[in-house]
N, C-alpha and C positions, 0 to 999 in steps of 0.2 A: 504494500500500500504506500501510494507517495506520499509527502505531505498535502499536495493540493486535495487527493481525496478523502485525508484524514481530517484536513478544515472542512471541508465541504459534510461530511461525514457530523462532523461538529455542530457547526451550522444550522446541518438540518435536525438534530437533538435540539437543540436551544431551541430552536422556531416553536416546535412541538409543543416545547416546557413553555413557553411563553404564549400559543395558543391556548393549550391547557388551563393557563393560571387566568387569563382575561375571560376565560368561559365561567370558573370558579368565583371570579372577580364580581363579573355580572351576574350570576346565580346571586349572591349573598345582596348585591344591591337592591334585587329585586325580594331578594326575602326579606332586608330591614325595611323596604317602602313600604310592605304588607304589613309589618309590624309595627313601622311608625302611624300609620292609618289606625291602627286595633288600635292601638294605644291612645291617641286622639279620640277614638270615638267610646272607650271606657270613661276616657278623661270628663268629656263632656256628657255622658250619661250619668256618673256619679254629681256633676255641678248639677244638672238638671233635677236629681237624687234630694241635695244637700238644699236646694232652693226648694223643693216642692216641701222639704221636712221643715222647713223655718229655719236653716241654719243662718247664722249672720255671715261666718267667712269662709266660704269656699273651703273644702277640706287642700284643693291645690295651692290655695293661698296661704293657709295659714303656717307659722313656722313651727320646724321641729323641736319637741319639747327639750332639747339637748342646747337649745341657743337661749 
């Protein structure tokens, strides 16, 4: 094997890894969007929650008993 087809050989490894990781990349983007959404719409079903029950502040507003 020369070296040209031992880079090339390389090359195309790396391409691979680097196609592989941008598929992985965008999987997980598209799984935090799905979960940033859930979580927005908990958010705002609990304020709608906290408002219907008479609370005065938002359980997202208010601070943690540690502060």
């Amino acid at each position: 094997m020369t070296n040209t087809d031992a880079l090339e050989e390389r090359i195309a490894h790396l391409t691979r890894a680097v196609e592989d990781l941008s598929d992985i990349v965008r999987a997980q983007g598209l799984q935090l969007d799905r979960m940033t959404h859930r979580v927005r719409m908990l958010t705002e079903r609990e304020a709608e929650r906290d408002a219907a029950d008479g609370v005065q502040i938002p359980l997202t507003d208010q601070r943690p008993p540690h502060y």
